[in-house]
Structure formats: structure tokens, C-alpha cells
N, C-alpha and C positions, 0 to 999 in steps of 0.2 A: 504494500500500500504506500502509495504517496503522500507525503505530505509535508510542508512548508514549516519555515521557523515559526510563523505564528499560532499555527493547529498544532506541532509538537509543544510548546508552551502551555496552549489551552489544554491539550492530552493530559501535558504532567500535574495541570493544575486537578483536572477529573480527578486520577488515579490517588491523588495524595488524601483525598476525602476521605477518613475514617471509614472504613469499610470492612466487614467479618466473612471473611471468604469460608468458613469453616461449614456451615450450612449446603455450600456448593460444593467441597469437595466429600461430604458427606453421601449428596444424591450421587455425586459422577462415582464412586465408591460402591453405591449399594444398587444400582442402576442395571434392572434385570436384563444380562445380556443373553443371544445366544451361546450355545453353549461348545458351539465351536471358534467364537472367541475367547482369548485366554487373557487374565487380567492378573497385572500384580501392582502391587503397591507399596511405594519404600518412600521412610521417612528419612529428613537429614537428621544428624548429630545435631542436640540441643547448639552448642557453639560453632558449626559450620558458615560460615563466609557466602556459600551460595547458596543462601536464602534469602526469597524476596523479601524486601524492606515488610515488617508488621503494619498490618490494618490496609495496605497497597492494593489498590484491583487492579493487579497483573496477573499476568498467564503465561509460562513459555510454551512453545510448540514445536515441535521436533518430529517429523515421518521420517521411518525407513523403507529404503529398496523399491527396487523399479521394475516393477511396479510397487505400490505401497502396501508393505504387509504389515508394521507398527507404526500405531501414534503415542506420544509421550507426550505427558504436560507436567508443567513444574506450576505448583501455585502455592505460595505460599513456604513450609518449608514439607510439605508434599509431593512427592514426584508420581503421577497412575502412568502404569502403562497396559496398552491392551495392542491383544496380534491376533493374526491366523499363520494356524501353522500350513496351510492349503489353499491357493489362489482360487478352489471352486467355493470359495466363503466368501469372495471378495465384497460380493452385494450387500450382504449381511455387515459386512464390515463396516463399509462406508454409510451405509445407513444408521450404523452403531456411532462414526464418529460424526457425523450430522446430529442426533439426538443427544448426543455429548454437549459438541456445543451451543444448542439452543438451551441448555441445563445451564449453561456458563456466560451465557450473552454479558450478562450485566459488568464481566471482567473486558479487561483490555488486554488484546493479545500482542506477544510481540514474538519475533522468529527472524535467525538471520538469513537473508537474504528471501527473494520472492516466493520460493519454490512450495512454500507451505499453501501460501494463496495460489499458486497454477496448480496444486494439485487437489483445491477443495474443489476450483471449478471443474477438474478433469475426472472426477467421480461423479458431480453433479450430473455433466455431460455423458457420463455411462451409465447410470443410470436411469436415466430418458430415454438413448437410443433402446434401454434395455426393457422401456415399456413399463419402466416404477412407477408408482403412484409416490411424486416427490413435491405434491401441492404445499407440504405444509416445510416443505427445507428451502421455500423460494428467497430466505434472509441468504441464505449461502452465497447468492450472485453478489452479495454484496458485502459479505463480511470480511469484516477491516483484520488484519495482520499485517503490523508494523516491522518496517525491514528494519532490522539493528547493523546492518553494514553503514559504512562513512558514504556519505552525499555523493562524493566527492571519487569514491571510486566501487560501483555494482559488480566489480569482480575481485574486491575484498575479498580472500579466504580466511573462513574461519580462524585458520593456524596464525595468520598473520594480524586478526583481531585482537586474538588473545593474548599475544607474546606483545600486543602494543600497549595490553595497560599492566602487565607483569612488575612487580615491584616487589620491595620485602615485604609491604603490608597487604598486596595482593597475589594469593599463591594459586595455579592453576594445578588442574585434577589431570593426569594422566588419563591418554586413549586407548583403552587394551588393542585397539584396530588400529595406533598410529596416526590416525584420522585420513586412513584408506577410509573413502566409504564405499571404492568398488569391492570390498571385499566381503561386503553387508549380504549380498547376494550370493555369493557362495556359502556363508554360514549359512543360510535360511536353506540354501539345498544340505547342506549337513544337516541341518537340525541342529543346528547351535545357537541355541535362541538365547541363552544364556548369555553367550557372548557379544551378542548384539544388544541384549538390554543392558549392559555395562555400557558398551558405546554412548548408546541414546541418551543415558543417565548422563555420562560425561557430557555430550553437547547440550543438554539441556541445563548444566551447573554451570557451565562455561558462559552459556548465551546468558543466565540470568545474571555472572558478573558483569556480561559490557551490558545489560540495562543497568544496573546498579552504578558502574562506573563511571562510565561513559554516555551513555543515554540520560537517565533520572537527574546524574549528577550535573548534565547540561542543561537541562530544561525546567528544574523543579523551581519553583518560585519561591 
């Protein structure tokens, strides 16, 4: 999503409002899925670093693999994650992460770089051609996810974000993947889904330090 110095100002001023995200991660949590989605749930370390600022409506968002078999969300100092271990679930999936986040609207998302938002529309778009009844996910053409890459250059990697706000009082989290993320697709044909939800974890700690660092810290009033 795009958006100008004066709408990120007004965003950070939204976000800072006193807000209890715990009620939301509650439902995303207890949210009866199919049951060939698999869901897990990990909390941070009471004193962890990569947790969103308290009382914040924020959200990280994080898919894996290409096609997309996991989504992860960081809110607060909660991370859910939910997969399929089998691309003939996909419908069910995406229909699972649609229903997620209309459960979550009232937060603000952020994610780096576009790919999160071309792939909410590229689900929406499959399941259309695929004859869903998707009357009530018609928010999704429009829902906001805030790119956390610099303005200034859209082919920002990740790697070069992080190691830009690194300091002794800012420590970043090792990638058991390196931060190959072509390697995300081979684990999912092993069946190493294990190792993939470490990944995701990772980039989801990561992206919530540059909002914290470099994002909030720029724009908060």
C-alpha cells in the first residue's frame, strides 16, 4: 500500500490510541478452522525486543511459498500461525485467511515489501474464477498493508533492512533458512514445516523491529 508522509503520520497517530488487541487475538486463536488447516501458536519471552509497542493496533504479516501454503501474524507479543500441508486445501485456506482478517480489521497491518497485498488479491482472484461465493470478502480488494521497505528504494531486501538498524541496543534473530526463501518450497515438499515456521517466526520478529525502529519511530507524534 501506498502512502504519503502525511497519511503515515495520521496512521501512527491511529495506531498509538490505546487499544486491547487481546480480545482479537483471542477469536483469531479459537476461530473454528478446517481441519486440514494446521495452526500453532507461540508466545514471545516476557522481555523480548520484538514485541509490538503495548496497547498498539498493529499486525505483522508474513506468507510463505509459491504458491502460498503459510500465513503468520505477529500482534502484539503473539505470533498464530496457520498452513496446509497439501495445495488441494488451498480454497479452504484462503478462505480461512480472508475470515482471519475481517476478525482483525480494526488493527493496522504492516508487511515488508508489496507481496503480502498481491497475494491477498491473487487468492481473491482464484477464488472467483473458482466459482466461490466471496460476496462477503469484497473488503479484501481493498485492504491496506503497509510496505515497511524505505520510499526511497522497493527493492530493499529484507537482509539489508535489518542489518540497517542493527546496533548494540538493537539485536536481530537468526534465519535457520539464511533468508533463502527459495528454499521455503523445498521444505514444504519434505515436510518440514517445522522449519519453515522458524523462518516465518524470524521474519515476522524482524519486520516488527523496523516498525518499531524505523517506521513508529519516524512517524509517531
Amino acid at each position: 500500500m501506498e502512502v504519503n508522509n502525511i497519511q503515515k503520520f495520521n496512521i501512527a497517530y491511529q495506531i498509538q490510541k490505546k487499544f486491547n488487541a487481546f480480545p482479537i487475538i483471542k477469536k483469531l486463536k479459537e476461530y473454528r478452522r478446517d481441519p486440514h488447516v494446521k495452526f500453532v501458536s507461540y508466545k514471545l519471552p516476557q522481555k523480548s525486543h520484538y514485541k509490538i509497542p503495548k496497547d498498539v493496533r498493529v499486525a505483522i504479516i508474513d506468507f510463505e511459498g509459491s504458491p502460498t501454503f503459510m500465513l503468520g501474524i505477529l500482534i502484539q507479543d503473539t505470533i498464530l500461525t496457520y498452513y496446509i500441508e497439501d495445495y488441494t486445501h488451498k480454497i479452504v485456506f484462503y478462505r480461512l485467511v480472508f475470515n482471519l482478517l475481517k476478525i482483525a480489521r480494526d488493527l493496522w497491518f504492516f508487511a515488508f515489501s508489496d507481496h503480502e497485498r498481491t497475494e491477498l488479491l491473487g487468492f481473491y482472484h482464484y477464488l472467483q474464477v473458482q466459482g466461490e461465493d466471496i460476496s462477503e470478502f469484497a473488503f479484501i480488494t481493498e485492504f491496506p498493508i503497509i510496505n515497511l521497505q524505505k520510499e526511497t528504494s522497493r527493492f530493499e531486501s529484507l537482509t539489508e533492512a535489518v542489518y540497517s538498524i542493527q546496533s548494540n541496543s538493537v539485536k536481530l534473530t537468526g534465519d535457520p533458512l539464511f533468508r533463502n526463501s527459495k528454499l521455503v518450497n523445498k521444505l514444504f515438499s519434505a515436510k518440514l514445516y517445522e522449519e519453515i515456521i522458524k523462518h516465518n517466526r524470524n521474519c515476522l520478529k524482524n519486520e516488527s523491529l523496523l516498525f518499531s525502529v524505523r517506521w513508529y519511530k519516524n512517524y509517531k507524534l
